[in-house]
C-alpha positions as CSV (number, residue, x, y, z in Angstrom):
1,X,0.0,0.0,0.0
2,X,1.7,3.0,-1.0
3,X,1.5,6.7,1.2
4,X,-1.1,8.3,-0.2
5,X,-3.4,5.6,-0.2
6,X,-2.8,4.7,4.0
7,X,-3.4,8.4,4.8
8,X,-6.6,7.9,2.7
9,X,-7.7,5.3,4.6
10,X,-6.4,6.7,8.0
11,X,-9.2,10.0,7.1
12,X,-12.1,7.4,6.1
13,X,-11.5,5.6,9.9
14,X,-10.9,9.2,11.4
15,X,-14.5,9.6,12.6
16,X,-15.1,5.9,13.9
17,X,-11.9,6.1,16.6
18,X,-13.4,7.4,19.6
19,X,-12.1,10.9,20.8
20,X,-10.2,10.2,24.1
21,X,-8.0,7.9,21.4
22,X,-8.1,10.6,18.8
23,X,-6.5,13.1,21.7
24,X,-4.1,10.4,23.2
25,X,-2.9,9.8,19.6
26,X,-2.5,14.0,19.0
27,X,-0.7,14.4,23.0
28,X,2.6,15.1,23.6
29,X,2.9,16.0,26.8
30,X,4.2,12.9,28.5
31,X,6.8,12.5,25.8
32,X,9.2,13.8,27.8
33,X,8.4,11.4,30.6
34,X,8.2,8.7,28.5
35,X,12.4,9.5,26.9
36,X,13.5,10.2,30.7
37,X,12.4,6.8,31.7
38,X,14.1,5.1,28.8
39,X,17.4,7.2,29.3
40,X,17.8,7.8,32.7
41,X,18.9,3.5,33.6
42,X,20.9,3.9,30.1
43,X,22.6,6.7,31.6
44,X,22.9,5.6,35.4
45,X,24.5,2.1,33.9
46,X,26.9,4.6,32.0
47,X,27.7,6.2,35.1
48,X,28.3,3.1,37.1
49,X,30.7,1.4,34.9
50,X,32.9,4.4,34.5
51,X,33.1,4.5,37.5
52,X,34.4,0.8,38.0
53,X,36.1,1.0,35.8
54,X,38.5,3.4,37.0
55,X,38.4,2.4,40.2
56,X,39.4,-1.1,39.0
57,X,42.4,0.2,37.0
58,X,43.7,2.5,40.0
59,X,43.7,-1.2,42.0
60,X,45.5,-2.7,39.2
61,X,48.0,-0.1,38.9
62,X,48.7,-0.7,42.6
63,X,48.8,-4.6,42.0
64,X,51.6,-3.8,40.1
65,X,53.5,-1.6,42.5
66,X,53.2,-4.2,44.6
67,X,55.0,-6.8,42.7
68,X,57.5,-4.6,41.5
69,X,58.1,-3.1,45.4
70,X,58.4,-7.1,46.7
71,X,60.9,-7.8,43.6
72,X,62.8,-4.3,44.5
73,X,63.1,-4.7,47.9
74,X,64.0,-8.5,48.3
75,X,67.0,-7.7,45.5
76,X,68.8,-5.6,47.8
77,X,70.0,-8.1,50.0
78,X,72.4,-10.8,49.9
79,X,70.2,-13.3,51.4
80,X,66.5,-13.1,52.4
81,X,64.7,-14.9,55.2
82,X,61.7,-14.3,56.9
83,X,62.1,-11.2,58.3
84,X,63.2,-10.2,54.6
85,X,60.2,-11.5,53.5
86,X,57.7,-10.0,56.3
87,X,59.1,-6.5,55.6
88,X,58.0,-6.9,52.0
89,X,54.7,-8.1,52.8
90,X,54.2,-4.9,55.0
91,X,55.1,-2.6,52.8
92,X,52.7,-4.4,49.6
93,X,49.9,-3.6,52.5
94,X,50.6,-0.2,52.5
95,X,50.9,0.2,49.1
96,X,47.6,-1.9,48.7
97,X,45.9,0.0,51.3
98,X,42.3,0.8,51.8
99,X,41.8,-2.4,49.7
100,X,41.2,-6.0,50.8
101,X,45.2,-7.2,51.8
102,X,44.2,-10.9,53.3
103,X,45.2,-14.1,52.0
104,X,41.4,-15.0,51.2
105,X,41.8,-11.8,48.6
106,X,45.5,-11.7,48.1
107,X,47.9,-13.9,46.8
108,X,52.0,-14.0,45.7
109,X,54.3,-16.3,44.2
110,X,58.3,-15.3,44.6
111,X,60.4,-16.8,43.0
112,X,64.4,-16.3,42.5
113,X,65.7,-17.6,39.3
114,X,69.2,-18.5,38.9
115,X,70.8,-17.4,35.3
116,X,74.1,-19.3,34.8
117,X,77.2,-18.8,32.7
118,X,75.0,-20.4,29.6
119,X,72.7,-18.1,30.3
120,X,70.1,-21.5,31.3
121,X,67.2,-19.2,33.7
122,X,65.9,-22.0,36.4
123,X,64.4,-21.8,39.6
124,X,66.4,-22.0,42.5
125,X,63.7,-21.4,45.8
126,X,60.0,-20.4,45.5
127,X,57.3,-19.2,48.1
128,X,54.1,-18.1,48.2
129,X,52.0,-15.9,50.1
130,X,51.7,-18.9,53.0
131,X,56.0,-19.3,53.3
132,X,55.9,-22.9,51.1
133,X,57.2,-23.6,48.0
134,X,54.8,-22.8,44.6
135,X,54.0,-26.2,43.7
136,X,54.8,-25.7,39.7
137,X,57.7,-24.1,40.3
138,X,60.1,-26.9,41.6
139,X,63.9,-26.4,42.2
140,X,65.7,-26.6,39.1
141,X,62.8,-25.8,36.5
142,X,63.7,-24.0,33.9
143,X,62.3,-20.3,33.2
144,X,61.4,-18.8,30.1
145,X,62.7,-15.3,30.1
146,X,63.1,-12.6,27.0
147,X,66.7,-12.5,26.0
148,X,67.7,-9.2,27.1
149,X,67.4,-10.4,30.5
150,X,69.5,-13.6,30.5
151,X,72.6,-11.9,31.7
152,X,75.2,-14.6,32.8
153,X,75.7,-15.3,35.8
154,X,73.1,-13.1,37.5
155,X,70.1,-13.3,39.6
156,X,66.6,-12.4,39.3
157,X,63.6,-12.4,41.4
158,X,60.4,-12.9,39.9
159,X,56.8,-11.8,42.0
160,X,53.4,-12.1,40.8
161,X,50.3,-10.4,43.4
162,X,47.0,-11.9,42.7
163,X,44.1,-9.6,44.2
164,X,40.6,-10.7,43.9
165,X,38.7,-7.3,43.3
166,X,35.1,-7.2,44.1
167,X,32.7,-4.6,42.1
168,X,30.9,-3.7,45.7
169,X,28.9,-1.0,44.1
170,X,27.9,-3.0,40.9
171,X,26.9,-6.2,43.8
172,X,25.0,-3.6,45.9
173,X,22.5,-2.6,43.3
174,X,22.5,-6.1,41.4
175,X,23.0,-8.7,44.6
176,X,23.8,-11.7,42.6
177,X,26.2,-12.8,45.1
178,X,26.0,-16.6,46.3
179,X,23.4,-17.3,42.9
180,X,25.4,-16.8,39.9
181,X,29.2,-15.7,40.7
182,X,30.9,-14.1,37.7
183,X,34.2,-13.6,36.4
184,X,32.4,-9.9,35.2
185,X,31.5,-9.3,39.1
186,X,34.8,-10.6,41.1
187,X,37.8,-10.5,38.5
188,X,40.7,-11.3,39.4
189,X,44.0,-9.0,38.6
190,X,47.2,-10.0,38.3
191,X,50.8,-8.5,37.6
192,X,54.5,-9.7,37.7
193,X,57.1,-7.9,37.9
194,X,60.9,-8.7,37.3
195,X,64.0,-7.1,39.5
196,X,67.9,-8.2,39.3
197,X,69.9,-8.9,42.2
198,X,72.3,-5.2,42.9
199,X,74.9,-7.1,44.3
200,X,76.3,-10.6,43.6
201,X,74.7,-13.2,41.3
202,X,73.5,-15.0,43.8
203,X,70.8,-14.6,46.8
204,X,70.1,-17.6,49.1
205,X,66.9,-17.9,51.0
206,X,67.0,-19.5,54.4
207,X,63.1,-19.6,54.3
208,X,62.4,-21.6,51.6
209,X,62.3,-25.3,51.9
């Protein structure tokens, strides 16, 4: 049916629609209503996630001054127990503070890498956030690292911080939690950071079984 002949037949029907639909049909003034109701949860949902979102990324960046602080801090000794250890803890707490610093939420893996004179990377002691060893990281495995940092003879400490970040605000308006537990809603960051030994090319650790 082409234009012309639907607006004739609209005007034949005119008279036979009742008039409170005729003036409902002609009314605009809940229009504006009607686009603030549609908008407004776009926009609030807009709102929210920016927010996250950089929230989120201000944690992440501290995830990573974490690592890199732990790596930094246990390099500048010539052995590390756990004292050495403790002290780094302390200060990731600090840097990680207001946020969650537990071991339910936070997690590391240490590990000092041995580079000999064939420039062979492997693991020489490991522990995580609990003092043991990181089960996949046995004595003597070997360690893929990019070739401008296999410098012979030399030592390198390796530290990745696991956080689990929880979207409180996003969970306080939408309480999913305990019925359907997303990636989305608790994501889990993660950074590693690399530091070499300042003195020596060795660093024992009398904490590390």
């Amino acid at each position: 049916m082409r234009a012309q002949d639907a607006g004739r037949v609209v005007r034949a029907l005119a008279p036979f629609v009742p008039a409170p639909l005729r003036r409902l049909a002609r009314g605009r003034e809940g229009a504006g209503a009607v686009e603030f109701a549609i908008l407004v949860p776009l926009l609030l949902v807009g709102y929210i996630g920016a927010y996250e979102l950089s929230v989120a990324m201000s944690v992440y960046n501290k995830v990573g001054r974490t690592a890199s602080t732990i790596s930094d801090l246990l390099t500048q000794n010539i052995s590390v127990g756990t004292t050495e250890f403790e002290d780094a803890r302390l200060a990731a707490n600090t840097i990680l503070a207001p946020y969650q610093t537990s071991a339910e939420h936070l997690g590391y893996e240490i590990i000092g890498i041995q580079i000999d004179d064939a420039s062979n990377a492997t693991v020489a002691w490991s522990r995580d956030e609990n003092g043991n060893k990181v089960t996949d990281k046995p004595k003597g495995t070997p360690v893929a690292l990019a070739d401008d940092m296999k410098k012979t003879k030399s030592f390198i400490v390796m530290t990745t911080v696991t956080m689990k970040y929880k979207i409180e605000l996003v969970e306080r308006l939408l309480p999913l939690r305990g019925s359907s537990r997303t990636e989305i809603l608790d994501p889990t960051l993660r950074r590693t950071s690399y530091s070499r030994l300042r003195k020596g090319s060795e660093l024992s650790c009398s904490a590390c079984t």
